[in-house]
C-alpha positions as CSV (number, residue, x, y, z in Angstrom):
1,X,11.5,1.2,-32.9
2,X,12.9,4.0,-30.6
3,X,15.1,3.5,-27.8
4,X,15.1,0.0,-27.0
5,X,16.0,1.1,-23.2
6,X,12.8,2.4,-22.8
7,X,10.8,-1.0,-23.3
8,X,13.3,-3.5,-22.7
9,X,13.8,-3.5,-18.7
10,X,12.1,-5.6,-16.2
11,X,12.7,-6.1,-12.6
12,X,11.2,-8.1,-10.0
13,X,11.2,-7.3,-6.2
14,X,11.8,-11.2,-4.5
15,X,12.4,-11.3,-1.1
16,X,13.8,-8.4,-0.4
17,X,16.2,-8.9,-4.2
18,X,15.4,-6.7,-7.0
19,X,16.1,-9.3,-9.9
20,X,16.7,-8.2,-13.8
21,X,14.6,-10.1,-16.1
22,X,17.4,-9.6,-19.0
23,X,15.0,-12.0,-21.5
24,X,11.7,-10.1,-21.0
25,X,11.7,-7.6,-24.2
26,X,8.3,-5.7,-24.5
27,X,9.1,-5.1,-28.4
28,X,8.8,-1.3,-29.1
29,X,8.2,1.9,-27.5
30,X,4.5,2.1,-28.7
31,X,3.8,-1.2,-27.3
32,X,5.0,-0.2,-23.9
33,X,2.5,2.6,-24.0
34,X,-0.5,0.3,-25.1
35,X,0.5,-2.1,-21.6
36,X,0.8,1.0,-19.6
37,X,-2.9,2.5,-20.2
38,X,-4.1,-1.0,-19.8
39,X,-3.0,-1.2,-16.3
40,X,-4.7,2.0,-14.9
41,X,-8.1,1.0,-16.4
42,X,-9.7,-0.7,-13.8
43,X,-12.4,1.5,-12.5
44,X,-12.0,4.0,-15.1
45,X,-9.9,6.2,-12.6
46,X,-9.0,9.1,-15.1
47,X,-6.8,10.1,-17.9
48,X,-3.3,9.4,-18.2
49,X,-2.5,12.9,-19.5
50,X,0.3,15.0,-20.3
51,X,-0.3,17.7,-18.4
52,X,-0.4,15.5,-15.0
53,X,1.8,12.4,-15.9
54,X,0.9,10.0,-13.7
55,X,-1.4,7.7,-11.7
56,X,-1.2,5.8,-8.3
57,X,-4.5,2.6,-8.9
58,X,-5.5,-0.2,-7.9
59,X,-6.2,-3.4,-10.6
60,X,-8.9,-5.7,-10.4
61,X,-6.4,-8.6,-8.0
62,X,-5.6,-5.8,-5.6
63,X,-2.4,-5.3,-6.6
64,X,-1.2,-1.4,-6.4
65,X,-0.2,0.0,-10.0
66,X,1.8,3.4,-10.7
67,X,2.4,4.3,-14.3
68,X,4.4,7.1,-15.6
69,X,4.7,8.7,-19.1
70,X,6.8,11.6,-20.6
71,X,7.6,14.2,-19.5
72,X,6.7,13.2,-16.2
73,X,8.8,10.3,-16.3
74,X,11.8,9.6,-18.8
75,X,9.9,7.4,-20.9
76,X,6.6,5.2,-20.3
77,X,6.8,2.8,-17.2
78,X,4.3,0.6,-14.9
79,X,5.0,-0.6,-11.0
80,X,2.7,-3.3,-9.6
81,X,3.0,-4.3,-6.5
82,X,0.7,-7.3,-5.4
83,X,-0.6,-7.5,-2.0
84,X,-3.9,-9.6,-2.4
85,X,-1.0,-13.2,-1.8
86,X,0.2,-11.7,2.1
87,X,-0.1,-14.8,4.5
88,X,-2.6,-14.4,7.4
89,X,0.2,-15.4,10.2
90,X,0.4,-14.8,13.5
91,X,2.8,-12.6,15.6
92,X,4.5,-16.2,16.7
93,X,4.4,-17.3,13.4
94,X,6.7,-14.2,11.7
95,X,9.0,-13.9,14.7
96,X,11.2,-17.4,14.6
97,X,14.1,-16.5,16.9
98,X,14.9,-17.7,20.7
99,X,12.4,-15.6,23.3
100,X,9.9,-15.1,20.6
101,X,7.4,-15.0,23.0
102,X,9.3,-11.5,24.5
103,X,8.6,-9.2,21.7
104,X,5.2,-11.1,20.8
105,X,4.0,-10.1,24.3
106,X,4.8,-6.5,24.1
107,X,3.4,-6.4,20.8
108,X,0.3,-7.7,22.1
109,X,-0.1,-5.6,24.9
110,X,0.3,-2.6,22.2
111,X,-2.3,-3.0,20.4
112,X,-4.2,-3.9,23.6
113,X,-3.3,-0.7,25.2
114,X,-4.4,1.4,22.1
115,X,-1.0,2.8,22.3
116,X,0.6,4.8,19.0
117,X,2.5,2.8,16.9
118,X,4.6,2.8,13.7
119,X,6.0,0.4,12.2
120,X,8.9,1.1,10.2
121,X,11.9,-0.4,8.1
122,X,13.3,-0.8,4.3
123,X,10.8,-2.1,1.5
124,X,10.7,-5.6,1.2
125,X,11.5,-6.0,5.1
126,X,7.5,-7.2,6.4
127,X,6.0,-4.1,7.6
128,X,2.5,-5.0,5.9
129,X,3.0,-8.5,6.9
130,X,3.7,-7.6,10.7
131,X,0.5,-5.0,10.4
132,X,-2.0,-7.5,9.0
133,X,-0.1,-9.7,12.3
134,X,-1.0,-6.7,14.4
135,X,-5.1,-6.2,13.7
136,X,-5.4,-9.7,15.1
137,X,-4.1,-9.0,18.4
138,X,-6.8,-5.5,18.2
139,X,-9.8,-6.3,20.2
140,X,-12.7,-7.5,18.1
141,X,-14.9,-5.0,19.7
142,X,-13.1,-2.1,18.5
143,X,-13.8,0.1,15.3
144,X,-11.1,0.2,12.6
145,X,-10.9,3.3,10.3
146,X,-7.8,3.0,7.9
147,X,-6.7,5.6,5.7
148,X,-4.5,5.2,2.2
149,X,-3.4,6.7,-1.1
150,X,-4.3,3.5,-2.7
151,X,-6.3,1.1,-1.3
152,X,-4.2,-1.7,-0.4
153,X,-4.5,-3.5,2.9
154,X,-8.1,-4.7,2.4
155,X,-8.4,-5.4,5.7
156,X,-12.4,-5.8,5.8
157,X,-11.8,-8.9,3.1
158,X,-9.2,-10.5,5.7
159,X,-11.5,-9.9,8.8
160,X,-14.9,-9.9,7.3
161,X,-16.8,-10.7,11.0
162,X,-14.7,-7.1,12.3
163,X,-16.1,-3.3,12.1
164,X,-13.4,-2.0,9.4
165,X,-13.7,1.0,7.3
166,X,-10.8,2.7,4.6
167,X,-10.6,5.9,3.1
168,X,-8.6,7.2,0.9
169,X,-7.4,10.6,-0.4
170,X,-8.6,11.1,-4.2
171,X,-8.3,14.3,-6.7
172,X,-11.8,16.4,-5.0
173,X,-10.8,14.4,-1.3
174,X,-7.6,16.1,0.4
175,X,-6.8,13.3,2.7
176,X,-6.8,16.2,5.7
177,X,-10.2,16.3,4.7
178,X,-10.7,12.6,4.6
179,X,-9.3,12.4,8.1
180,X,-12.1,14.5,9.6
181,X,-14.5,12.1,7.7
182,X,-12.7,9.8,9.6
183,X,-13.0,11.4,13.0
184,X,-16.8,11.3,12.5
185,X,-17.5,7.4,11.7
186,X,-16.9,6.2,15.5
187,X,-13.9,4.7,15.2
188,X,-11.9,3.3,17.9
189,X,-8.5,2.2,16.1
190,X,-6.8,4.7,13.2
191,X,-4.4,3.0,10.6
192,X,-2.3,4.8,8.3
193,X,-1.5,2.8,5.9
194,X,1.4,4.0,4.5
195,X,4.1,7.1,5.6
196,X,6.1,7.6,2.6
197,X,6.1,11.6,2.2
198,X,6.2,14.4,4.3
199,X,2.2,15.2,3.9
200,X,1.3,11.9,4.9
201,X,3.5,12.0,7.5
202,X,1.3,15.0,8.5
203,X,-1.8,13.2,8.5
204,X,-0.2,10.1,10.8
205,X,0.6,12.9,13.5
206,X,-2.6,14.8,13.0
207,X,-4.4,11.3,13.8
208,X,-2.1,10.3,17.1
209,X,-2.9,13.3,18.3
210,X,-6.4,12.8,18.6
């Protein structure tokens, strides 16, 4: 029923390839919608209306969900994107070439040095990877305070025995707002989690400079 190009794409993201799952059919247009409220349940974080046409979530494994309906979007749709399966490695483990230990020592001293860093690059490329790398060369004695549109990182399951807080921006919660929270919580170390728009990049410079 309707137009089978509305329910009949799938893609997968695979180190660093986006693959086209040609044989994955999800059988009509109204079934599509049924999987796409499904996946913004968890946590009962508001309705999937109309009038706003999206929502960024999180599912019960972690994993970061958008959906998207008309007339927002073209027609219904889902992203996941799973973070909870990152390895725990080590600066030496992710960087494999010839005077590793070069880059690994400045590195170190960064985060040593409390210095302002961003780590950049395309999707797929390891920037979570290299960050979840990073927090272990942080000195345990320091504070953490981390702030996200979604809560994704979960950096308090990986270091359970570390002082680690996250906040993230929410409808009544502008994360301006949520940074001056932030400020208050005696933190030593400030992580934005992700730069992906102008506003947030707004927030990253507003927390460097203090």
């Amino acid at each position: 029923s309707g137009n089978r190009e509305n329910y009949a794409n799938a893609w997968i993201f695979y180190k660093g390839q986006s693959v086209h799952l040609s044989f994955l059919d999800f059988e009509s247009e109204a079934e599509m919608e049924r999987i796409c409220r499904n996946m913004c349940r968890y946590r009962q974080p508001g309705e999937l209306s109309k009038k706003k046409g999206y929502l960024v979530h999180e599912m019960a494994d972690h994993a970061r969900v958008v959906v998207a309906r008309p007339d927002f979007a073209e027609c219904w749709l889902f992203f996941i994107r799973k973070l909870d399966n990152l390895p725990k490695s080590s600066l030496m483990d992710l960087l494999k070439d010839e005077n590793r230990e070069l880059p690994v020592t400045v590195l170190s001293w960064l985060m040593k040095g409390c210095q302002n860093v961003a780590i950049t690059g395309m999707q797929g490329c390891g920037k979570t990877t290299l960050l979840m790398a990073l927090v272990e060369q942080i000195p345990r004695e320091y504070t953490l305070r981390e702030l996200e549109l979604a809560f994704e990182l979960h950096l308090r399951e990986r270091y359970q025995k570390r002082n680690i807080v996250t906040f993230r921006e929410t409808a009544n919660v502008d994360g301006f707002d949520a940074l001056e929270v932030q400020k208050k919580t005696d933190g030593a170390v400030s992580i934005i989690g992700e730069v992906a728009s102008a506003k947030v990049a707004a927030w990253m410079i507003e927390s460097g400079q203090t």
